[in-house]
C-alpha positions in Angstrom: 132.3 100.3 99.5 129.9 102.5 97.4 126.2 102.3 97.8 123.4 104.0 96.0 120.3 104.9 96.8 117.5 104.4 94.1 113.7 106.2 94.4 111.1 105.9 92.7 108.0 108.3 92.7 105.3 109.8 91.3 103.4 113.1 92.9 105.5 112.7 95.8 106.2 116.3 97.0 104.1 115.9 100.5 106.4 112.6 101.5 110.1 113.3 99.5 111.3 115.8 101.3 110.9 113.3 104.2 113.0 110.8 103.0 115.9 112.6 101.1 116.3 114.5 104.8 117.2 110.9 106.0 119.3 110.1 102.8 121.2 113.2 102.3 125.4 112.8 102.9 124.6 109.2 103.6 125.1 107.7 100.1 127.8 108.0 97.4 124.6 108.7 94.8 120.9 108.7 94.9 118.6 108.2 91.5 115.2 109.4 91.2 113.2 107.8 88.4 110.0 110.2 88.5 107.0 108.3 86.5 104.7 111.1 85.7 104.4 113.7 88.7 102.7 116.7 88.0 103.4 118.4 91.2 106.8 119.9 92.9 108.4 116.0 92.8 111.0 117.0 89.9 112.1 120.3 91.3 112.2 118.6 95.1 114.3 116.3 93.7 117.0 117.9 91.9 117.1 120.5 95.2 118.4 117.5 97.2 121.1 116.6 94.3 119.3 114.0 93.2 119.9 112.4 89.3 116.1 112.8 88.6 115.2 110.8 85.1 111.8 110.7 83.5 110.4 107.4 82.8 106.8 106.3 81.4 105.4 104.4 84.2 105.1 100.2 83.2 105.1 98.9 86.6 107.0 99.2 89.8 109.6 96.6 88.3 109.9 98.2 85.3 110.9 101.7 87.2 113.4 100.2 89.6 114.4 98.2 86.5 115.4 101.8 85.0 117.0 103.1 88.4 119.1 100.4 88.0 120.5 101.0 84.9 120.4 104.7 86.0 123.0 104.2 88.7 127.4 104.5 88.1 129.4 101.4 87.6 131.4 101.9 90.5 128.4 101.5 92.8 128.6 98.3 94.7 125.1 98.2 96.4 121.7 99.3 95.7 119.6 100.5 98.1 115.7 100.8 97.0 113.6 103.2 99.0 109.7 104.2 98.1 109.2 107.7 98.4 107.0 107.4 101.8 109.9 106.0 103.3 112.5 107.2 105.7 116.2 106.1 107.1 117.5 106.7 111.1 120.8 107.0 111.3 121.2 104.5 113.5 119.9 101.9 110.8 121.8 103.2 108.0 125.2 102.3 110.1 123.7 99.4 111.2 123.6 98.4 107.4 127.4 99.6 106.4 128.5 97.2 109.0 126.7 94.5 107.5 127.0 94.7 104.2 131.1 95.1 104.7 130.6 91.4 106.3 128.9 89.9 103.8 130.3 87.4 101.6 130.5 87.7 97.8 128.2 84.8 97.1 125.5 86.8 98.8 123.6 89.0 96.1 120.9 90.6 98.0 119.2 91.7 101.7 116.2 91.5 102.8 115.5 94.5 105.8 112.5 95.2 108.2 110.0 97.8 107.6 108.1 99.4 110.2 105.1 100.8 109.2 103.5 103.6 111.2 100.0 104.3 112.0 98.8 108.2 111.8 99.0 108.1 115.9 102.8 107.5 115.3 103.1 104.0 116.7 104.0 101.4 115.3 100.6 99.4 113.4 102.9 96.7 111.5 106.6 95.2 110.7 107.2 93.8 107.4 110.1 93.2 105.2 111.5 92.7 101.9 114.2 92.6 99.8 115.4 96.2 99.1 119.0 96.0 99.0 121.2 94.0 96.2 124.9 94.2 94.2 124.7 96.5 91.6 124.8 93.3 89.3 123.3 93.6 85.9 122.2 90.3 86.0 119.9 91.3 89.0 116.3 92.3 87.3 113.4 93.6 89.3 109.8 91.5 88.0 106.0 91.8 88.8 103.9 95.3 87.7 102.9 94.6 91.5 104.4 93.6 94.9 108.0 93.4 92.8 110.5 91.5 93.8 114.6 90.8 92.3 115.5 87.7 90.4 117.6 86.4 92.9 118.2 83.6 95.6 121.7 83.6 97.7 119.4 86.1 99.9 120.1 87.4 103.8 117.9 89.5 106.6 120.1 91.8 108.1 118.3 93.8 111.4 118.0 96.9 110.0 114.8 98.8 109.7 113.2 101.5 107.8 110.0 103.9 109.0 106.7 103.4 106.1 104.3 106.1 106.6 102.3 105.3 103.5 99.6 102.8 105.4 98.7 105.4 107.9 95.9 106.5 106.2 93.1 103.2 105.4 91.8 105.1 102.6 95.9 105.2 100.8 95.8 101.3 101.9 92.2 100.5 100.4 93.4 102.8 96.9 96.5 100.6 96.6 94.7 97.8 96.9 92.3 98.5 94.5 94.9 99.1 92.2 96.7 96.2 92.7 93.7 93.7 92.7 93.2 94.4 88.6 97.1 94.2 88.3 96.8 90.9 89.8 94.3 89.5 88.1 95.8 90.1 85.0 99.2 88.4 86.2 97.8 85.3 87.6 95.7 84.5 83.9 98.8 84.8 82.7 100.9 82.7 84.8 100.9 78.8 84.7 99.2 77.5 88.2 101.7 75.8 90.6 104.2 77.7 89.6 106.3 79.4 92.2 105.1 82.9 90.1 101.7 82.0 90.6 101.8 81.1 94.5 103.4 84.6 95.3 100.8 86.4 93.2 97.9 84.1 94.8 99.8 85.0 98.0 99.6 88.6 97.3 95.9 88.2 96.1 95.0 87.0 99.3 96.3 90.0 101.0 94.7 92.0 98.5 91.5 90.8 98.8 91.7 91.2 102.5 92.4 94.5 102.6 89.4 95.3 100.2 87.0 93.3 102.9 87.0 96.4 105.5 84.8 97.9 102.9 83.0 95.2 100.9 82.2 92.2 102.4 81.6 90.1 99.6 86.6 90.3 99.2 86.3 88.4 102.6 84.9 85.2 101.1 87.6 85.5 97.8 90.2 86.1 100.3 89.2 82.5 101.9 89.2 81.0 98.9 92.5 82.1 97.5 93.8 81.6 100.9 93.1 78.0 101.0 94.3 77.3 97.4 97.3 78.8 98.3 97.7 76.4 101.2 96.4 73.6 98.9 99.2 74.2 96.8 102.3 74.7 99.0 101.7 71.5 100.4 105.2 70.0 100.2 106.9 73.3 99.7 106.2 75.1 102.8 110.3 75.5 103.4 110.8 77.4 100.0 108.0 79.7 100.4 109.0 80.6 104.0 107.3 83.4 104.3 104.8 83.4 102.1 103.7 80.2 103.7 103.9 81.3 107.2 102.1 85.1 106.6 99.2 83.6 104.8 97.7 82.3 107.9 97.5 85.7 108.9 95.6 86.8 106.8 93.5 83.8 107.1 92.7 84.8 110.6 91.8 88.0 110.2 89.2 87.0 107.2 88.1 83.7 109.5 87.3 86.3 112.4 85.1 89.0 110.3 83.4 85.6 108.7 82.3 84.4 111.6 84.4 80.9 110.6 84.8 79.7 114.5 85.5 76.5 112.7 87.9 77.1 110.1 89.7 79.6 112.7 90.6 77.0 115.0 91.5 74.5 112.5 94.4 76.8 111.1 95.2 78.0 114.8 95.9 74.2 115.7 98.4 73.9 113.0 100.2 76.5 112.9 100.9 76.0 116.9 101.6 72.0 116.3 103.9 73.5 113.2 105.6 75.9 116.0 106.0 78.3 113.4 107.4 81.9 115.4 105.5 84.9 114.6 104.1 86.5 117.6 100.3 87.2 116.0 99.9 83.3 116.2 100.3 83.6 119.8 98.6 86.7 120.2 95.2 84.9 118.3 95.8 81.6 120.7 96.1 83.8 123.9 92.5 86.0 122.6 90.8 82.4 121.6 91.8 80.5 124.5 90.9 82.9 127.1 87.4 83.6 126.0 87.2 79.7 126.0 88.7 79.9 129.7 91.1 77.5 128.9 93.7 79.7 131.4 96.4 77.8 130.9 96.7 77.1 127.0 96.0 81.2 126.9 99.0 81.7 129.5 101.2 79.4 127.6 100.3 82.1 124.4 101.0 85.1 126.1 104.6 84.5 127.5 105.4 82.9 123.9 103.8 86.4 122.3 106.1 88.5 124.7 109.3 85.9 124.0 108.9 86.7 120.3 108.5 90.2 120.4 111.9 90.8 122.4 113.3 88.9 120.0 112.0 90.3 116.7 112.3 93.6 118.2 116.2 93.3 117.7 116.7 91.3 114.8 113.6 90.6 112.6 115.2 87.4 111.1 116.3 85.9 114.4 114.7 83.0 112.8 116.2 82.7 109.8 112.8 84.0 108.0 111.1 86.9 106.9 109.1 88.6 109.9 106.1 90.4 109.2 103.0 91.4 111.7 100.0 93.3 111.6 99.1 93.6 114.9 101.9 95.9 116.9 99.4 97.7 118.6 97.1 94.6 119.9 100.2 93.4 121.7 100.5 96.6 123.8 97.2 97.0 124.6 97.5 93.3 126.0 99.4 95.0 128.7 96.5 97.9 129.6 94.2 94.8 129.9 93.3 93.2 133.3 95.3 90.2 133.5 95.0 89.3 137.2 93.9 85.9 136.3 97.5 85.1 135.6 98.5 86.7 138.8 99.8 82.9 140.4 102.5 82.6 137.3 104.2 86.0 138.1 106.9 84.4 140.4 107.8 82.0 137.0 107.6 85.1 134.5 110.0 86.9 136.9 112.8 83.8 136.5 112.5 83.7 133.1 113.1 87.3 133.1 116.6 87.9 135.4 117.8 85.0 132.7 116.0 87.2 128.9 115.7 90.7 130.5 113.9 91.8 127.5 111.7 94.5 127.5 108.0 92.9 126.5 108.9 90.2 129.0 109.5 92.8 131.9 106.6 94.5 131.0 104.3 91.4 131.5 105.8 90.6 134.9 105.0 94.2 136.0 101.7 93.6 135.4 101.6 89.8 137.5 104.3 90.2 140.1 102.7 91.4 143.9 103.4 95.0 144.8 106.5 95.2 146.3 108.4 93.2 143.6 106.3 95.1 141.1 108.4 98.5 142.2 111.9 97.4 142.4 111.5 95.8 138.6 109.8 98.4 137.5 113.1 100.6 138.2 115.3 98.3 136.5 113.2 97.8 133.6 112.6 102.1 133.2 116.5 102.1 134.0 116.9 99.8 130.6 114.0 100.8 128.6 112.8 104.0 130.7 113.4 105.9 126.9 110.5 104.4 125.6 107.5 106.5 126.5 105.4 102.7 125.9 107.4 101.1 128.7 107.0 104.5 130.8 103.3 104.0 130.1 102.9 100.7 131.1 104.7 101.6 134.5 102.6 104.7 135.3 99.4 102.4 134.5 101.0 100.3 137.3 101.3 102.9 139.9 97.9 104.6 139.9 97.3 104.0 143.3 98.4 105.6 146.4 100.7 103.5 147.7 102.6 104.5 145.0 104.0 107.8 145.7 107.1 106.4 147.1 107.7 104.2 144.1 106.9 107.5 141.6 109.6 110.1 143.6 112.3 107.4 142.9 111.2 106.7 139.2 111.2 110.5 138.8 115.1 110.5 139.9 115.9 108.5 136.8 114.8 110.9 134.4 116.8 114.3 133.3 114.8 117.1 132.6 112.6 116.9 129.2 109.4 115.8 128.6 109.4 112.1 130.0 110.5 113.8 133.4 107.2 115.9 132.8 105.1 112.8 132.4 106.8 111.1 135.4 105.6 114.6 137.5 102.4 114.6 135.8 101.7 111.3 137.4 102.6 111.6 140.7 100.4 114.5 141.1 97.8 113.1 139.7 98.6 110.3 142.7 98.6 113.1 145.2 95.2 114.2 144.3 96.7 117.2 142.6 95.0 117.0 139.8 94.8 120.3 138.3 98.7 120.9 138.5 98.8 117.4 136.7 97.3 118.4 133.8 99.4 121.3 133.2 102.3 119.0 133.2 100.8 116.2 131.0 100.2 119.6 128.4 103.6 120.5 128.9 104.8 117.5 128.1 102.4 116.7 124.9 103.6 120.4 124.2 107.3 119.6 123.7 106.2 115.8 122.0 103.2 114.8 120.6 103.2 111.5 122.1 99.6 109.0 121.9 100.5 107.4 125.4 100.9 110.8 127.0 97.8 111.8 125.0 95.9 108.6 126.4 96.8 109.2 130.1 96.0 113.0 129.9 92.6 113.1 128.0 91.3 110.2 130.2 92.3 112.2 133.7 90.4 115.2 131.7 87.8 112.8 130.9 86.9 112.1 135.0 86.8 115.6 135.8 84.2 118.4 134.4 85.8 121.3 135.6 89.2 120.1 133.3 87.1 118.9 130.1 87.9 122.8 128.3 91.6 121.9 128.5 91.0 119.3 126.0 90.7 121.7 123.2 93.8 123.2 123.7 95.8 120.0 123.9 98.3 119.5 120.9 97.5 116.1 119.2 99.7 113.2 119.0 98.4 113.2 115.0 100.6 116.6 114.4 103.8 115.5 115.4 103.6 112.3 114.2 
């Protein structure tokens, strides 16, 4: 099996190199179709082996369009990447197994995309169709939000990292862009038409991203929003997700309206619909707690934490496209004070020895009674202890004194590196020692610029004057993310 990986770009040199570091002795070819760059893109390119071709730029499916044809007869898959992309190993096998299993009637893939916030985390998962046969029958359409003509389509869990929404002022220029391109497509497109509900779709998105800095988007996006919805009715199953990621947007533009109204209206139905995307849940859980309605908002946060062990391993465990906007809202759920669901730990912690996911444990930590609270702790860091979010989350759990006992054991499940440093950090800082725990915290942001590390360290900083100076010297998460 041959597979190809096809780029297109435009004034890319900050992000390409990047990318083709994660491509490189991975795929059989990889085409560049370069629309115009007038900076190092080219040269960058070519450096990496790449088959660079110069095309006049007519929209994004007019490039890919080009990369296609661009590509050797021989190849058997295409794999699109933008150029503010990048490919783990451990995804890229992930893939090969896959697309070996696949049967022949299956022309295309649609894969997760995580996109990264300029703190590093995580801010959003979406996905798309970027993989297909090297078919010529397969055409890419749309000047905008592009998609292949095809429909014998699969989700495979494999992700790529997005670094190109980490900056709001990248996000609001796209948009911008893409609001005239839309325009023009939907006068031009017969209403009802599947065409025109993926554009109005996109419009709504659009539009929403354009409210953060003028106002007057947040009613269009309503109103497209609702036309959309008017329009599906009927076809809600063949628009999948489309249908299901509207609402989110919806939400968000209800909320910053002040539409208490329409806001629950939507929230009812999608939760009578039962439709599985863990922002639903998350909205529910925020609306019905400040309504203290305890147990509709309990019922909302194990569903959120259910979801998001299972999207977390395979984005299409539901047969649909997953998307979400709202990756770091969940984990600051677990900073919160949650004590109000203390009396429902004992039930989180069944469900749990039966799931053992990591979200799930995570939220028992926070409910179950002290002694309990320890001994999961160490099987959870045991599983997850890797993840310096799940470390986080622990520490935040073990502030106290009584602690100290829990911390020298959690400290014995970590070889030496920087997680080891942040276990030590903590338990100092438990002891009362808090000087020496600052050095560590710095030692370990020195060796990884990690935002959680970041967080615990500059608030400890923040509660003591005589440490405040250190917090100019402190590496930030930002420069090694």
């Amino acid at each position: 099996m041959k597979v190809a990986a096809a780029i297109i770009a435009k004034n890319e040199e900050k992000n390409l190199p990047r990318l083709l570091d994660s491509l490189k002795g991975r795929f059989d070819e990889i085409v560049l179709v370069d629309t115009g760059s007038e900076d190092r893109t080219v040269d960058i390119a070519k450096s990496y082996g790449c088959k660079v071709v110069a095309h006049n730029w007519n929209g994004f499916a007019d490039a890919r369009n080009r990369a296609i044809e661009e590509v050797s007869k021989d190849i058997d898959w295409i794999w699109h990447f933008d150029a503010d992309f990048e490919l783990e190993d451990e995804e890229y096998k992930k893939a090969l197994v896959c697309l070996k299993q696949l049967p022949p009637n299956i022309k295309a893939v649609v894969i997760g995309v995580r996109n990264f916030a300029a703190s590093g985390d995580i801010k959003s998962i979406s996905s798309h169709i970027f993989i297909h046969r090297n078919d010529p029958s397969i055409r890419w359409i749309g000047k905008v939000h592009e998609t292949p003509n095809v429909r014998e389509v699969v989700g495979i869990p494999v992700f790529v990292n997005h670094y190109g929404y980490a900056d709001m002022n990248v996000q609001l220029d796209k948009a911008r862009r893409n609001y005239q391109l839309l325009k023009e497509e939907l006068s031009n497109i017969e209403k009802g038409t599947r065409t025109y509900l993926i554009k109005l779709f996109y419009m709504v998105q659009t539009c929403t991203i354009l409210g953060y800095e003028d106002e007057r988007f947040l009613e269009d996006a309503k109103r497209f929003g609702e036309e959309f919805l008017e329009l599906v009715k009927g076809r809600e199953e063949e628009f999948g997700f489309f249908y299901i990621y509207v609402f989110n947007y919806l939400f968000s533009v209800l909320k910053n309206l002040g539409d208490e109204v329409s806001y629950e209206k939507y929230l009812k139905k999608v939760l009578k619909e039962g439709l599985p995307v863990p922002d639903f849940y998350f909205y529910a859980f925020s609306f019905y707690r400040d309504k203290l309605e305890y147990d509709k908002a309990f019922e909302a946060l194990k569903r959120l934490f259910l979801l998001l062990d299972e999207v977390e391993v395979n984005p299409f465990s539901y047969g649909i496209s997953f998307a979400s906007d709202r990756f770091i809202e969940f984990k600051r759920v677990l900073f919160e004070d949650l004590r109000i669901f203390e009396d429902r730990g004992e039930e989180l912690l069944k469900l749990w020895k039966k799931q053992k996911g990591k979200y799930l444990g995570l939220l028992v930590i926070k409910l179950v009674p002290f002694p309990k609270k320890g001994s999961l702790m160490k099987k959870l860091l045991r599983k997850f202890g890797e993840d310096s979010f799940v470390l986080s989350v622990c520490l935040k759990e073990l502030e106290d004194r009584k602690s100290e006992e829990i911390l020298v054991d959690v400290l014995k499940i970590y070889p030496e590196g920087y997680l080891k440093d942040f276990v030590r950090a903590k338990l100092l800082e438990v002891q009362g020692k808090v000087g020496e725990a600052v050095d560590f915290y710095y030692k370990a942001l020195s060796a990884v610029g990690d935002p959680f590390i970041a967080l615990h360290a500059l608030s400890l900083i923040e509660k003591d004057e005589n440490l405040r100076d250190k917090v100019k010297s402190f590496p930030s998460s930002s420069d090694n993310s």
